[in-house]
C-alpha positions in Angstrom: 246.1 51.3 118.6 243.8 51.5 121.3 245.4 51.8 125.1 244.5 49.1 127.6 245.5 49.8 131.6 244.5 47.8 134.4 241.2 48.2 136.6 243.4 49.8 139.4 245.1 52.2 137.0 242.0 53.1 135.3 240.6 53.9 138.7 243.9 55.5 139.6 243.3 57.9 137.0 239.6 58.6 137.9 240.7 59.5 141.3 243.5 61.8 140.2 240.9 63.7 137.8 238.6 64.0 140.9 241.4 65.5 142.7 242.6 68.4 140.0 238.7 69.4 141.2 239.3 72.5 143.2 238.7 72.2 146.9 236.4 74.9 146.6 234.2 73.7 143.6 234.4 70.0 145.4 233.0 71.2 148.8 229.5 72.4 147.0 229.7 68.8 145.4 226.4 67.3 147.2 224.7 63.6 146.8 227.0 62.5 144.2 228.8 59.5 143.5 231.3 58.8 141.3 231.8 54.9 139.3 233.6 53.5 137.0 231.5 51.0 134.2 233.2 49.0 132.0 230.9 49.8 128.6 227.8 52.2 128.6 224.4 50.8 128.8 222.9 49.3 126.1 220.4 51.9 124.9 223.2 54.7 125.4 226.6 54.6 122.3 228.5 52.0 122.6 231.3 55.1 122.4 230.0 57.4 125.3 233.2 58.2 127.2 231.0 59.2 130.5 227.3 60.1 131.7 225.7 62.3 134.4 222.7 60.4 135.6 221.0 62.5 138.2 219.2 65.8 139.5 221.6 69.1 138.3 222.5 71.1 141.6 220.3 74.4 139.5 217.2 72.0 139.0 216.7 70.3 142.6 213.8 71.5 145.3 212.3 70.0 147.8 211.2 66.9 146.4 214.6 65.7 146.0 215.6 65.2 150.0 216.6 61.9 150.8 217.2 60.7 147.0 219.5 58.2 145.9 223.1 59.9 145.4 223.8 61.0 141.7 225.5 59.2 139.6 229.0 60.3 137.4 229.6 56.7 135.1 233.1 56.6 133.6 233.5 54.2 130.9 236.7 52.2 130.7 235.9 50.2 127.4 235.4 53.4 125.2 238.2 55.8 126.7 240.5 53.1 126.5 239.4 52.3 122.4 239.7 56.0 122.1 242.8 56.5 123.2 246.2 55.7 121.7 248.4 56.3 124.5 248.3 56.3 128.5 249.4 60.2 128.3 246.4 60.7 126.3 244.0 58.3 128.3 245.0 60.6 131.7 243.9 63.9 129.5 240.4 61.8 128.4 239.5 61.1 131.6 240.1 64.4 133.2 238.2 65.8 130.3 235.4 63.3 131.1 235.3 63.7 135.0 235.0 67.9 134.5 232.7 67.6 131.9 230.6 65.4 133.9 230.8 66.7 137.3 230.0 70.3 135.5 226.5 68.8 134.0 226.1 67.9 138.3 226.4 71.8 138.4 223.7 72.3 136.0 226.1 73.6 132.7 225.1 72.4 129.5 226.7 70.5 126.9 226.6 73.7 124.6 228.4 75.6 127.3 230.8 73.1 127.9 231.6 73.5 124.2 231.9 76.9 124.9 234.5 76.6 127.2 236.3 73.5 125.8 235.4 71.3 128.0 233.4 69.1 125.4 
C-alpha cells in the first residue's frame, strides 16, 4: 500500500537527502536548484521518481553565464505510490536526490547503474 507523508515531511526528507551530500561534493554544486513537484510533466511517465533539467557541470562553456539555475524535480506523487513504507520512502528519495544531483555532475544513467545508484 502506497505511503502518503505530508508536504512538510516530504520536504523534510528532500532536505535530509541534500544533506548526506558531502560538504566537499556540495561546494562544486554551482547554479542549481533543487524542487519538489507533485507529479512529473505530462509528456514525461507518470512514474518518474526525479529529473535533472539543466546544463551537466562536464558540458557547460561560455555560453552558459548568467543562465537560469538548473533544475533537480523530485516527485512526491510517484515516490510516495512507490513506496510501501516511510523507512522505504527516506531510502527512495536519497536514492533519487544522488542520482539526480550526479546527472548535475555529468555521470550517466549507465554509470549510475554501474555504481548502484540507479
Amino acid at each position: 500500500m502506497p505511503i502518503n507523508v505530508s508536504a512538510e515531511r516530504f520536504d523534510q526528507l528532500v532536505d535530509d537527502a541534500l544533506d548526506l551530500i558531502p560538504a566537499s561534493l556540495a561546494a562544486r554544486v554551482e547554479n542549481l536548484v533543487v524542487l519538489v513537484e507533485e507529479e512529473p510533466p505530462e509528456d514525461e511517465p507518470r512514474d518518474l521518481l526525479g529529473l535533472y533539467d539543466g546544463v551537466a557541470m562536464t558540458e557547460r562553456d561560455s555560453r552558459y553565464a548568467g543562465d537560469l539555475p538548473d533544475r533537480i524535480l523530485v516527485f512526491r506523487g510517484p515516490l510516495q505510490r512507490y513506496c510501501d513504507s516511510e523507512q522505504q520512502l527516506v531510502e527512495e528519495v536519497r536514492v533519487t536526490v544522488v542520482h539526480e544531483v550526479a546527472h548535475h555532475f555529468g555521470i550517466s544513467d549507465e554509470r549510475l547503474h554501474e555504481l548502484g545508484w540507479a
